[in-house]
C-alpha positions as CSV (number, residue, x, y, z in Angstrom):
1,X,0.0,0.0,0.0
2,X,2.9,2.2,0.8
3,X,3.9,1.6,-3.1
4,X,0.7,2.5,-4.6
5,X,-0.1,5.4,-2.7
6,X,2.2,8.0,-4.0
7,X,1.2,7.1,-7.4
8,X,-2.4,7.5,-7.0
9,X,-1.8,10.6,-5.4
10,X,0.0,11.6,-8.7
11,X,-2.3,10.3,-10.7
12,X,-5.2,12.4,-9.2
13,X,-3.4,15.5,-9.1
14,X,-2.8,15.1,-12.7
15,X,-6.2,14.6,-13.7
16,X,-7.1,18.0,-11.8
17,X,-4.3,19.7,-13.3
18,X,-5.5,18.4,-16.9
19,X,-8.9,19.5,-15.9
20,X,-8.1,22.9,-14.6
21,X,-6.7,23.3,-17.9
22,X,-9.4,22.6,-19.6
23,X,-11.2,25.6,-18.1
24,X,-8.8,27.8,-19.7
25,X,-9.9,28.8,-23.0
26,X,-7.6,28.8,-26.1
27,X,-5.8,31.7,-27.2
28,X,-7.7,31.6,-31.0
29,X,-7.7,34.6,-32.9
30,X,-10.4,35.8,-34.8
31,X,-11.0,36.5,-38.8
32,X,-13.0,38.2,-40.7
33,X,-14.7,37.5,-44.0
34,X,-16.6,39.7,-46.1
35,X,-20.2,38.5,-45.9
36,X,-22.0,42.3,-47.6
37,X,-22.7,40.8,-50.8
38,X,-24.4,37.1,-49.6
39,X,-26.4,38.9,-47.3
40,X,-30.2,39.1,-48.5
41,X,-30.6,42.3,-46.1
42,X,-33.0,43.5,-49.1
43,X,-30.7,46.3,-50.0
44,X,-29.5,44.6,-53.6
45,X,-28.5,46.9,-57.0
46,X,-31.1,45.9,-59.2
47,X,-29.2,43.7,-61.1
48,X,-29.0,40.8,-58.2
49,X,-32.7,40.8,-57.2
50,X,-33.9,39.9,-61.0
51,X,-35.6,36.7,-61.5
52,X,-33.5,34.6,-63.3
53,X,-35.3,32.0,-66.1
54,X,-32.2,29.5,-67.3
55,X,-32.7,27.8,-70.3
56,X,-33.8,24.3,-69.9
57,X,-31.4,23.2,-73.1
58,X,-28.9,25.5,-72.5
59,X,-25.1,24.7,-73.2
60,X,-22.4,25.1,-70.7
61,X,-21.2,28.6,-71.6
62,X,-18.2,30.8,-70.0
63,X,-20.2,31.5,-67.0
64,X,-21.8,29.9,-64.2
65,X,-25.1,31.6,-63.6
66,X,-26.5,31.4,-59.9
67,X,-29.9,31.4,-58.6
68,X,-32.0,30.3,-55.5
69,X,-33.9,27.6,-56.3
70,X,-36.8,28.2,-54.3
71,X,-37.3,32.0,-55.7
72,X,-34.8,31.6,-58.8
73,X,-33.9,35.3,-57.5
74,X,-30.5,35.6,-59.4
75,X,-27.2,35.5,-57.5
76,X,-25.0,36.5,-59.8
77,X,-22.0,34.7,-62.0
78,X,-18.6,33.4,-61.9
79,X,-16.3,32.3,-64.8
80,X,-16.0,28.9,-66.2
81,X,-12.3,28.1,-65.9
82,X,-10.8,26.8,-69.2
83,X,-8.2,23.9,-68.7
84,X,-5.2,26.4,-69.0
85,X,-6.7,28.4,-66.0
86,X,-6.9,25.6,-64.3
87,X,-3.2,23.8,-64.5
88,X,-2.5,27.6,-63.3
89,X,-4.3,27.4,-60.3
90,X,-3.0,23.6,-59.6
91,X,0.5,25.3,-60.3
92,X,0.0,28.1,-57.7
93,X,-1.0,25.4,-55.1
94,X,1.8,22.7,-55.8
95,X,4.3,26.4,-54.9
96,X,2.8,27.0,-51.8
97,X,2.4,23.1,-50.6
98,X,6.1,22.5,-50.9
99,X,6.3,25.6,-47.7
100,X,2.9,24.1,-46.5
101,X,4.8,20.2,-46.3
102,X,6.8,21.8,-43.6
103,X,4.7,23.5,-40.9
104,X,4.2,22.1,-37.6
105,X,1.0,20.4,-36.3
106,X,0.7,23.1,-33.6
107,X,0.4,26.0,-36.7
108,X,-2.2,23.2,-38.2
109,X,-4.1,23.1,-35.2
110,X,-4.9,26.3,-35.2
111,X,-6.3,26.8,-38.8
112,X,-8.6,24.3,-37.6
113,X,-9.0,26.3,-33.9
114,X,-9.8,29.2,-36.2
115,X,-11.8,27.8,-38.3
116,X,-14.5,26.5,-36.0
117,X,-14.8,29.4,-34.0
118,X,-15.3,31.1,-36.8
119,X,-18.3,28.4,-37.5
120,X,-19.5,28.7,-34.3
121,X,-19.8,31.7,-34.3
122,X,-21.3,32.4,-37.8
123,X,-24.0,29.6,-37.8
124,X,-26.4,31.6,-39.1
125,X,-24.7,33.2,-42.2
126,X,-22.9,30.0,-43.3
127,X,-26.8,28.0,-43.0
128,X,-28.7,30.8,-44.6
129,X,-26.3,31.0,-47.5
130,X,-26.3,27.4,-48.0
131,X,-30.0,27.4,-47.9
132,X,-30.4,30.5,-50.2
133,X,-28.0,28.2,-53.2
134,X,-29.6,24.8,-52.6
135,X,-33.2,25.3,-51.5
136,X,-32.6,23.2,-47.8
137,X,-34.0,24.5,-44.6
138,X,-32.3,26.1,-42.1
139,X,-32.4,23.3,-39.5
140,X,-31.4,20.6,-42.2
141,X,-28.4,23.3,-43.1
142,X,-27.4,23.4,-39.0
143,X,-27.7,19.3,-39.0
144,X,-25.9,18.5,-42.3
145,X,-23.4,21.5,-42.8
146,X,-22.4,22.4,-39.4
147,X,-22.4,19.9,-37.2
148,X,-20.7,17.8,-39.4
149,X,-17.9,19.8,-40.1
150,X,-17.6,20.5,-36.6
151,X,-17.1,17.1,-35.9
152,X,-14.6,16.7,-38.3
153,X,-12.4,19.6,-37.4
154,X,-12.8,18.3,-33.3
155,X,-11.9,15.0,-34.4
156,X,-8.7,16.4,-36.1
157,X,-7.5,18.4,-33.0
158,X,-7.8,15.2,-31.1
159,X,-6.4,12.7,-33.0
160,X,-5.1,13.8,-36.5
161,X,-1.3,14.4,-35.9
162,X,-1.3,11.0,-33.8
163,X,-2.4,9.2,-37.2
164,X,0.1,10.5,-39.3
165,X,2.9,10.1,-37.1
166,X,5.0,6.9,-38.2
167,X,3.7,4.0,-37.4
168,X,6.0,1.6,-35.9
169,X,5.5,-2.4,-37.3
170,X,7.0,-5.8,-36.2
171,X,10.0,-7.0,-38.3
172,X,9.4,-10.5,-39.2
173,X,11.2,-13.6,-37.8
174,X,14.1,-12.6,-40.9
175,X,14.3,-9.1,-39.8
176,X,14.7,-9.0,-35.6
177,X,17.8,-6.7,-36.8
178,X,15.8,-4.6,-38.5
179,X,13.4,-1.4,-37.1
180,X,10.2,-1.0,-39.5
181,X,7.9,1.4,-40.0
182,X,5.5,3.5,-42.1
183,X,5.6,7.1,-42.8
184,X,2.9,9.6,-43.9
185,X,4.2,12.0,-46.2
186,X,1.5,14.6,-48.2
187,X,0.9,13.5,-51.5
188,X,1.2,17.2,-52.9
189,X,-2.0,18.7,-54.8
190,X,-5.7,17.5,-54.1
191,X,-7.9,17.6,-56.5
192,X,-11.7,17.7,-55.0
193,X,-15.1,17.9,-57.3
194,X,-17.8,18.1,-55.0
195,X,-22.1,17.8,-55.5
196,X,-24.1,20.7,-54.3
197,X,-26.4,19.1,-51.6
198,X,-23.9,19.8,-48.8
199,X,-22.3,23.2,-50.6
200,X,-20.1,23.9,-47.2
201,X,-19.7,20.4,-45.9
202,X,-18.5,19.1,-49.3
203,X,-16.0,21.6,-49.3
204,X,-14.7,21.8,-45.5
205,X,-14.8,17.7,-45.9
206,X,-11.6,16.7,-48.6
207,X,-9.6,20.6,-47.7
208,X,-9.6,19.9,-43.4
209,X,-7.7,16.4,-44.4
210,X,-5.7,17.6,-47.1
211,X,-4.4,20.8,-45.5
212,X,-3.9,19.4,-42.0
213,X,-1.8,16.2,-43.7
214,X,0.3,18.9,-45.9
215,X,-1.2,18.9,-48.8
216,X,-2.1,21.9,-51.3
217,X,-6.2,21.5,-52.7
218,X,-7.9,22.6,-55.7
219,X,-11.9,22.0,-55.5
220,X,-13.9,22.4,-58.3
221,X,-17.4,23.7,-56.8
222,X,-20.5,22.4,-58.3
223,X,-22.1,24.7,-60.9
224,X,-25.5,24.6,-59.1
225,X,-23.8,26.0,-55.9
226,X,-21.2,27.9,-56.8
227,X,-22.3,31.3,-54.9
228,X,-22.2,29.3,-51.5
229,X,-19.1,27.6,-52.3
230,X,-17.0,31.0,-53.4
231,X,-18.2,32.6,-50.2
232,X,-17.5,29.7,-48.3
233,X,-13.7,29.8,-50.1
234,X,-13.1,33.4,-47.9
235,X,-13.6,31.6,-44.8
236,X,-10.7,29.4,-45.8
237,X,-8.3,32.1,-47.2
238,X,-8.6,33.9,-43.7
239,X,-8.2,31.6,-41.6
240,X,-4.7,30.1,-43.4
241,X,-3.9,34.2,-43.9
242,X,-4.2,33.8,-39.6
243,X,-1.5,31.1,-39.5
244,X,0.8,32.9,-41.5
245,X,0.1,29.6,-44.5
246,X,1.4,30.2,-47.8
247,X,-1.0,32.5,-50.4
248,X,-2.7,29.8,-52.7
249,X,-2.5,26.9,-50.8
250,X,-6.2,25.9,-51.3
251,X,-8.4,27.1,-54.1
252,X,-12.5,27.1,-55.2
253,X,-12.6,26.8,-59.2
254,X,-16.0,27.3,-61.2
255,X,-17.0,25.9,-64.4
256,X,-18.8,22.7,-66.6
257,X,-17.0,19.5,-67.2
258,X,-14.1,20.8,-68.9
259,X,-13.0,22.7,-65.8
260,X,-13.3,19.4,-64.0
261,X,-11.5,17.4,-66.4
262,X,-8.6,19.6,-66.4
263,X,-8.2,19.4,-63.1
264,X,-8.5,15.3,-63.0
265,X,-5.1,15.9,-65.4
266,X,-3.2,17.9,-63.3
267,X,-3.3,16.9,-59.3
268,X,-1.7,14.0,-57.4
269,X,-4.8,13.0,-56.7
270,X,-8.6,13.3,-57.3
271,X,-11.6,12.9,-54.8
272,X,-14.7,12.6,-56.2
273,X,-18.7,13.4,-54.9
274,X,-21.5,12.7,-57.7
275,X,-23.3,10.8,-59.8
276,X,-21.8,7.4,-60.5
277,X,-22.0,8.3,-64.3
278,X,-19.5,11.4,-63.6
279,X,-17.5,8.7,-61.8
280,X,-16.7,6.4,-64.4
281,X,-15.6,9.2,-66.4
282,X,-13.2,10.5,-63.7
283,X,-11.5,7.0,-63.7
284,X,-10.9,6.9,-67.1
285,X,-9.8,10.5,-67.1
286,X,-7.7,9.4,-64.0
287,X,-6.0,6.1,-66.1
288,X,-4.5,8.6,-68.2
289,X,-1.8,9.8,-65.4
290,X,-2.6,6.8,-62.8
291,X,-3.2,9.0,-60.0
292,X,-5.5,7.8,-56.7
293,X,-9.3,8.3,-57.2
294,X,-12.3,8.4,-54.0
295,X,-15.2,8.0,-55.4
296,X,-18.5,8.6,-52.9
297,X,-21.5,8.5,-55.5
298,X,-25.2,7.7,-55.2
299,X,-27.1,5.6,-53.2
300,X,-29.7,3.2,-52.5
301,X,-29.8,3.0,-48.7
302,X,-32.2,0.4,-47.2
303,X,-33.9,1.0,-44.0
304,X,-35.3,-2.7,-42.3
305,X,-38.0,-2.3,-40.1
306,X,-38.3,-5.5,-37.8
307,X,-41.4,-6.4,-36.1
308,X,-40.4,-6.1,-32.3
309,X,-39.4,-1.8,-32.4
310,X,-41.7,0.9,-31.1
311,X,-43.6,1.4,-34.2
312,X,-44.2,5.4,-33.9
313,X,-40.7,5.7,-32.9
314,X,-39.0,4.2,-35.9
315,X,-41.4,5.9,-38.3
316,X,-40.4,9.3,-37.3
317,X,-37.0,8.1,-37.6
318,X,-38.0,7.2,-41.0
319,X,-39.9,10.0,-42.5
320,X,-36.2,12.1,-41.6
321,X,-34.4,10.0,-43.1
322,X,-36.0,9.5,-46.5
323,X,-36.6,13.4,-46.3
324,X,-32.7,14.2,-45.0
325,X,-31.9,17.5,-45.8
326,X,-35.4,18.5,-46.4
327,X,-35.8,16.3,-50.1
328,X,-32.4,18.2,-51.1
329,X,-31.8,15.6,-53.7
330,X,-29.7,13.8,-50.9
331,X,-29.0,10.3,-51.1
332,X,-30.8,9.5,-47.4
333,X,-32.8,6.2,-47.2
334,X,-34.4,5.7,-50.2
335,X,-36.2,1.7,-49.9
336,X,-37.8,0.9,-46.9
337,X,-38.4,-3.2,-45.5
338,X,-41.0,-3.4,-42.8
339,X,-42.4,-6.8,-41.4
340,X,-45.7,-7.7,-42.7
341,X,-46.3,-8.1,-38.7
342,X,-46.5,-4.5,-37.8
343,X,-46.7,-3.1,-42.0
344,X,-50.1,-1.6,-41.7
345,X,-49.2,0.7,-38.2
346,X,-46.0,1.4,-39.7
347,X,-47.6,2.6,-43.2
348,X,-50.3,4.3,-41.2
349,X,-47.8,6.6,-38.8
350,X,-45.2,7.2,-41.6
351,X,-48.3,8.5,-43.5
352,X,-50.0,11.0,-40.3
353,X,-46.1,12.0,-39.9
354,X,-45.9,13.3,-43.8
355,X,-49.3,14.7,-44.1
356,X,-48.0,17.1,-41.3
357,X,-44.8,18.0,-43.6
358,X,-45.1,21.4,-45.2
359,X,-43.1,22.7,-48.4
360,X,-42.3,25.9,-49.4
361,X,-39.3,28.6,-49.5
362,X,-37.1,28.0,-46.6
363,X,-36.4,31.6,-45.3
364,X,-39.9,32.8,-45.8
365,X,-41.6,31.3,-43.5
366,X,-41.9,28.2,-41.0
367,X,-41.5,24.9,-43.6
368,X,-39.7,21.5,-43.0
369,X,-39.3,21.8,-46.4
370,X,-37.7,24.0,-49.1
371,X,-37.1,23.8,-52.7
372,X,-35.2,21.1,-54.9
373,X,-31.7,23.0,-56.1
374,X,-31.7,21.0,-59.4
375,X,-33.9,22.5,-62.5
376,X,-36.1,19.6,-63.6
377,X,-35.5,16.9,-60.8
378,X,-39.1,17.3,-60.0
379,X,-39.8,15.8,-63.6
380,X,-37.3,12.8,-62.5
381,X,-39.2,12.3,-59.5
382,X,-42.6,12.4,-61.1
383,X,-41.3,10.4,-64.0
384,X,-40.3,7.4,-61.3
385,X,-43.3,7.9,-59.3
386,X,-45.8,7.4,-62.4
387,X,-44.0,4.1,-63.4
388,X,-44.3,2.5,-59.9
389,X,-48.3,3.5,-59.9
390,X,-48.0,1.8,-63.9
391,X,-46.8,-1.1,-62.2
392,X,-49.3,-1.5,-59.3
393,X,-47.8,0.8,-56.6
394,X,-50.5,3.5,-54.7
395,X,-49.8,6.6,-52.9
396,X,-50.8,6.5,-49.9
397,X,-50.0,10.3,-48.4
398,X,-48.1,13.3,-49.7
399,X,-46.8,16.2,-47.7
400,X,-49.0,19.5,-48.4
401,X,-47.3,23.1,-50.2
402,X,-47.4,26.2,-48.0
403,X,-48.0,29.4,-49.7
404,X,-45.8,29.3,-52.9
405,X,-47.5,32.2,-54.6
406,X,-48.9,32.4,-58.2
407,X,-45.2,32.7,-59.5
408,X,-43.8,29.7,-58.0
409,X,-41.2,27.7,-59.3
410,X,-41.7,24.3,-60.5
411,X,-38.7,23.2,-58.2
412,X,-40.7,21.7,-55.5
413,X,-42.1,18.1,-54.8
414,X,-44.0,17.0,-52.1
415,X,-43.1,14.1,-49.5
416,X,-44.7,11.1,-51.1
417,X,-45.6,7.9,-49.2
418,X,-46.3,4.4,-51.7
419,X,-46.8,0.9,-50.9
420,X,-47.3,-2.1,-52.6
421,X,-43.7,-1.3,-54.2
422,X,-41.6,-4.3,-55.8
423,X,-37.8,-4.6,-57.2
424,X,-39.7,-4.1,-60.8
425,X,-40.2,-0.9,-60.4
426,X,-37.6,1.7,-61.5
427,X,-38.5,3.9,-58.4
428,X,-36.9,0.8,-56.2
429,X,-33.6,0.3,-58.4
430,X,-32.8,3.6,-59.5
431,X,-31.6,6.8,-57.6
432,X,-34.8,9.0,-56.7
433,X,-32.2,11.5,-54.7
434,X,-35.7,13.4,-53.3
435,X,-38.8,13.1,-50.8
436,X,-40.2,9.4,-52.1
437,X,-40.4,6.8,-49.3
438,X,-41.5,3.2,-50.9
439,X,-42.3,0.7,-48.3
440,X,-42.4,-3.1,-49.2
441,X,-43.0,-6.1,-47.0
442,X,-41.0,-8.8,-45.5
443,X,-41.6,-11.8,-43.8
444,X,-38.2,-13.3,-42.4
445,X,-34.7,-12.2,-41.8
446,X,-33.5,-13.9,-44.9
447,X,-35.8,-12.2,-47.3
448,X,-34.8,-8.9,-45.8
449,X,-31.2,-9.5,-46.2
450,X,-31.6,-10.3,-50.0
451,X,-34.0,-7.4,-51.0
452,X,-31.3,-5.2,-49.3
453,X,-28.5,-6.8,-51.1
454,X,-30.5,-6.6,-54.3
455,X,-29.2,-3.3,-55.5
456,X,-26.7,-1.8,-58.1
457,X,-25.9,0.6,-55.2
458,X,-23.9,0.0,-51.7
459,X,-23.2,3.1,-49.6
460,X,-25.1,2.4,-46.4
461,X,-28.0,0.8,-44.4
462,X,-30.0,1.0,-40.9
463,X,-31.7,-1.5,-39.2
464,X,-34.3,-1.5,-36.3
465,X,-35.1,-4.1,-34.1
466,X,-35.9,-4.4,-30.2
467,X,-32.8,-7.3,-30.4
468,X,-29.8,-5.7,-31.1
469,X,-28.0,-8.5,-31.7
470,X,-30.8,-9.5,-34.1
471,X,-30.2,-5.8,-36.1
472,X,-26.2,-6.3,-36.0
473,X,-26.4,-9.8,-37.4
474,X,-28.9,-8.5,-40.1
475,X,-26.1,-5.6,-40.9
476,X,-23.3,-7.4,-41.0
477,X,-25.0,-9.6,-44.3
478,X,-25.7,-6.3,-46.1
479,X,-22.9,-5.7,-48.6
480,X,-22.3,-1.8,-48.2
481,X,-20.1,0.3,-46.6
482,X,-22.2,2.0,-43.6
483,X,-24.2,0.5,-40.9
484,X,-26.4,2.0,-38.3
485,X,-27.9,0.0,-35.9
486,X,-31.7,1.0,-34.3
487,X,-30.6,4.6,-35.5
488,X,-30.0,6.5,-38.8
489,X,-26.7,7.7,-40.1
490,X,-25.3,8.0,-37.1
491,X,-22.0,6.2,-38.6
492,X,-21.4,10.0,-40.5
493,X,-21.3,12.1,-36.9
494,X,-18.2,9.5,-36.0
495,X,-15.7,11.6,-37.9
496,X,-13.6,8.7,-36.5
497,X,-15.1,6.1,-38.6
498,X,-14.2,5.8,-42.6
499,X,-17.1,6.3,-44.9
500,X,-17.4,5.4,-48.2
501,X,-19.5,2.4,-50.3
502,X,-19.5,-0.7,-52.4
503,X,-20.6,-1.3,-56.2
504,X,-21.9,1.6,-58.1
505,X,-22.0,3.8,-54.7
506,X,-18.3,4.1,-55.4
507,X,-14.7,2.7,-53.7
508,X,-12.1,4.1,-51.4
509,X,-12.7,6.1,-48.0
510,X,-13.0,9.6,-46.7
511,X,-13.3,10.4,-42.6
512,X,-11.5,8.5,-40.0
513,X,-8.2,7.4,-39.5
514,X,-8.3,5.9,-43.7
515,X,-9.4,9.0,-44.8
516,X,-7.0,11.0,-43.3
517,X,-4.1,8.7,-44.7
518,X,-5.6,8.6,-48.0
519,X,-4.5,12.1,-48.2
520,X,-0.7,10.7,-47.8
521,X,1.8,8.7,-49.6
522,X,2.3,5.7,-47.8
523,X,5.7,4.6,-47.4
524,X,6.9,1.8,-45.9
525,X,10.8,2.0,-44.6
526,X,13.1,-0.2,-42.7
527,X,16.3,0.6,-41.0
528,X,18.9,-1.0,-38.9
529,X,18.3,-1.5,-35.2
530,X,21.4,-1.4,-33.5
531,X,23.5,0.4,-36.2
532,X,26.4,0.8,-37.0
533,X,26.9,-2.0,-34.6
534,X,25.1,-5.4,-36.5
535,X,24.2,-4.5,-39.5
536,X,23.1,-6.8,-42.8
537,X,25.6,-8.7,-44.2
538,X,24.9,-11.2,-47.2
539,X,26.0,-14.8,-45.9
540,X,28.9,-16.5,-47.9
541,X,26.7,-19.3,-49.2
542,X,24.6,-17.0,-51.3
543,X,27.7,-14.5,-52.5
544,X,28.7,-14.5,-55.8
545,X,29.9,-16.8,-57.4
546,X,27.3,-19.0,-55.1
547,X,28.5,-22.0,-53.2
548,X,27.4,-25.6,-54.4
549,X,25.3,-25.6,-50.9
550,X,23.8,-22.2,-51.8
551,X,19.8,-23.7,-51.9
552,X,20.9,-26.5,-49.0
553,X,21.4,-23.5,-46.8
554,X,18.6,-21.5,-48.2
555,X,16.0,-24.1,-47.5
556,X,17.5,-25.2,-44.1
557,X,17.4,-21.3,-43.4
558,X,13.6,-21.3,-44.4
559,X,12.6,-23.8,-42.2
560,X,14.9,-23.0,-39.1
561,X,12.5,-19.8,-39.1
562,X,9.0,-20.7,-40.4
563,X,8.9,-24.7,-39.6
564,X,6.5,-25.1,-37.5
565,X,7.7,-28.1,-35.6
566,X,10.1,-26.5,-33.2
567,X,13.0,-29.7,-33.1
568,X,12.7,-29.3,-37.0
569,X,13.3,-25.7,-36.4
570,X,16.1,-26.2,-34.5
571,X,17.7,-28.9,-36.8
572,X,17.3,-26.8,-39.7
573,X,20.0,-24.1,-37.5
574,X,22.1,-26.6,-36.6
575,X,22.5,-27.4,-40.5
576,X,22.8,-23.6,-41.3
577,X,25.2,-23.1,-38.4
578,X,27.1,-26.1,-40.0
579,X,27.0,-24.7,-43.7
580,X,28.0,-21.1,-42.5
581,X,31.4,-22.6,-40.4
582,X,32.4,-24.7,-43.5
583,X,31.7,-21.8,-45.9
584,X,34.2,-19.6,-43.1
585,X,37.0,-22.4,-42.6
586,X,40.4,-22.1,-44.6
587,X,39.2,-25.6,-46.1
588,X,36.0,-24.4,-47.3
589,X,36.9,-21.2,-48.4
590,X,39.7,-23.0,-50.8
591,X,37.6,-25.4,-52.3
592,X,34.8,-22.7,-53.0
593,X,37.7,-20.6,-55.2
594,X,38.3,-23.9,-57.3
């Protein structure tokens, strides 16, 4: 007791001390960002409050027109980059990575201390801009942008420099000598091409990882929310401008596909958010110079409802996950398997929860709702919708329109509730990216499993059941790359956890501890353990010219450190021992230079 008492008296005093300094707030500067022109403070020239009527077969030009969806009020434009202006801007970043490669993880922590107090403090700006270029509510904005991204960055304080640290790995039985290890070193310039549903998330994601691994980033913005993204791109400059970081480090392009294909040419590497059509383009773009592609593209997610959950729970749970991110085309739970057990009650509260769902413009009034950022996906949606009622499917509820005015848009869809769905239907196979929730029956575990698994797409999957060994044994047989268990995409808010999917929903990881690393070139090195004192030295059987015994010794030398019979083991040495002293006598040495 004597022993142990001092220590535990350290030990306590240490966690006070650690606690008392957790009371004392970080020294974290602050930054400011021009905000005058993104704020709708109704003081506008003319020229930005116009509404704007694009062409529904108009051709990628040398601008990027912006609009809000929900109003089409125009924004503004920005220039399409040609490919020249682009290998520029790649050019400027690869400069200013090569000072970048060698700051500290203390100057990286605070870009990242800076950033998200900046966030924190700006919540409302950064959600009502997002909601203004893509349509989405303000609460789905605070839930998908922000906290999200303030996950990420917290995650990266806490743990980021200890996973790119070397990584220390055994040697082998051949290599006890030997010290081996793997290094993370930046893999220069990051190329990004990011979707438009999460306009500040999808840019904060791929430059938090490339910048605090070293790296320099180029991120092609999506043309349908390009206004967010440039305004978002301030935020960024400032806060490296606070850290004293190289100019040009990271940089927000605009344009069509040829900006994008450019970029694919020029960077180390290229991470990828779309549609899995765009993807197969990028790999083929990305074969030309064999650089390392992510791809994160649709999805198809299934959501199994068994029979023993609290009913009105799970459909709530439901209903906000098919309508994630308020219908903003966002890949959320998009087929839904409920036991034929408790189908009706489930159909019935999924339906009084959607009836109570009201659409309209998100900043003008109180709506779970807003408008649909992409021009014509209400046609998509319809155009699915019809073939599943072709088919035999029935609506049974839609969400109701608040007041839209006589001059509304045609860029809204209501939430849409439809049973008596099967995997004929095009509405159950391909991509709706919007407000539909099918629901189809299942009677056993089995037949949940395989509906599930009978999909081109493999991002993610959640599975309720009042077992939870019952849901995890379910999950584990679902081939995708995300499981949630009794909840719903809870696997995204663990910024510690890699996140990616299977089949056409795309390959390789961002997040977590892979993530992170995917940002690196991994290299694997081995040095000598106790040099200069032993060091490797080739034995005389196997120098050149090679001795008659060369492959006796070899194989005796194989099995004196792999055998798995230890007396083999240790008359294999004895054999190599011998080989070695014969090779070393005056005797053997004579009749090896005959």
């Amino acid at each position: 007791m004597a022993f142990w008492w001092p220590l535990l008296v350290l030990g306590f005093a240490y966690a006070i001390c650690r606690f008392l300094l957790m009371l004392i707030p970080p020294n974290v500067p602050s930054i400011e960002v021009d905000a005058s022109d993104v704020l709708d403070d109704g003081n506008q020239t003319k020229e930005n409050t116009y509404i704007y009527i694009p062409s529904r077969k108009a051709a990628p030009t040398d601008k990027v027109q912006c609009y809000e969806p929900a109003t089409m009020k125009y924004l503004g434009y920005f220039h399409a980059l040609s490919p020249d202006e682009v290998k520029e801007h790649v050019e400027q970043a690869r400069k200013a990575q090569k000072i970048w490669e060698k700051s500290t993880f203390k100057q990286r922590r605070q870009f990242l201390r800076i950033l998200l107090k900046y966030i924190i403090e700006h919540q409302e700006l950064i959600c009502e801009t997002s909601s203004r270029d893509t349509g989405k509510t303000m609460v789905d904005a605070s839930l998908g942008e922000i906290m999200t991204t303030c996950e990420k960055i917290t995650w990266l304080l806490a743990e980021g420099e200890r996973w790119l640290k070397p990584e220390y790995r055994s040697s082998g039985r051949s290599m006890l000598h030997k010290i081996s290890k793997v290094e993370f070193h930046p893999l220069g310039v990051i190329g990004a091409i990011v979707s438009w549903n999460y306009p500040f998330h999808n840019i904060f994601n791929p430059m938090l990882a490339a910048v605090f691994s070293g790296n320099g980033l180029v991120i092609k913005v999506s043309e349908h929310a390009s206004w967010s993204g440039c305004f978002y791109f301030r935020i960024i400059q400032a806060a490296l401008a606070a850290v004293g970081a190289p100019d040009n480090l990271v940089h927000v392009i605009t344009g069509f596909a040829e900006t994008g294909e450019a970029l694919v040419a020029s960077v180390d590497k290229i991470i990828f958010v779309g549609s899995p059509g765009v993807g197969k383009m990028i790999m083929r773009n990305a074969a030309e110079t064999l650089i390392p592609v992510t791809l994160e593209l649709g999805g198809k997610d299934a959501f199994i409802v068994c029979e023993d959950v609290d009913v009105s729970h799970v459909a709530h749970v439901a209903v906000r996950a098919a309508l994630q991110s308020s219908g903003q085309n966002c890949a959320g739970a998009e087929r839904f398997y409920v036991h034929r057990d408790i189908y009706a009650a489930f159909v019935a509260q999924v339906v009084k929860i959607v009836k109570s769902v009201c659409v309209g413009p998100p900043l003008a009034g109180k709506y779970d709702m807003g408008a649909i950022c992409l021009q014509e996906h209400a046609d998509k949606l319809q155009y699915l919708v019809d073939d599943a009622i072709e088919k035999g499917a029935e609506i049974v509820g839609r969400g109701s329109f608040g007041n839209l005015g006589e001059d509304a848009v045609d860029q809204f869809f209501p939430p849409t509730v439809i049973v008596n769905v099967n995997h004929k239907m095009k509405l159950m196979q391909e991509e709706a990216f919007g407000p539909i929730i099918p629901i189809m029956k299942f009677s056993s575990d089995e037949e949940a499993i395989e509906l599930a698994n009978d999909s081109n797409y493999g991002l993610g999957c959640a599975v309720f059941s009042g077992n939870q060994r019952r849901a995890k044994e379910i999950a584990s047989k679902l081939h995708c790359g995300v499981a949630a268990i009794n909840d719903f995409a809870t696997t995204y808010m663990c910024q510690s956890l890699p996140f990616g999917g299977v089949k056409h929903s795309g390959f390789g990881r961002f997040a977590g501890v892979e993530g992170l690393r995917a940002c690196c070139l991994v290299k694997s090195v081995v040095e000598d353990r106790w040099w200069p004192y032993i060091k490797t030295k080739i034995p005389k059987p196997l120098q050149y010219p090679v001795a008659e015994n060369c492959f006796e010794f070899q194989e005796s030398l194989v099995e004196a450190l792999y055998g798995l019979n230890v007396w083999d083991r240790l008359r294999a040495l004895v054999n190599v021992l011998k080989i070695l002293t014969d090779q070393n006598s005056p005797v053997g040495s004579a009749r090896r230079n005959q």
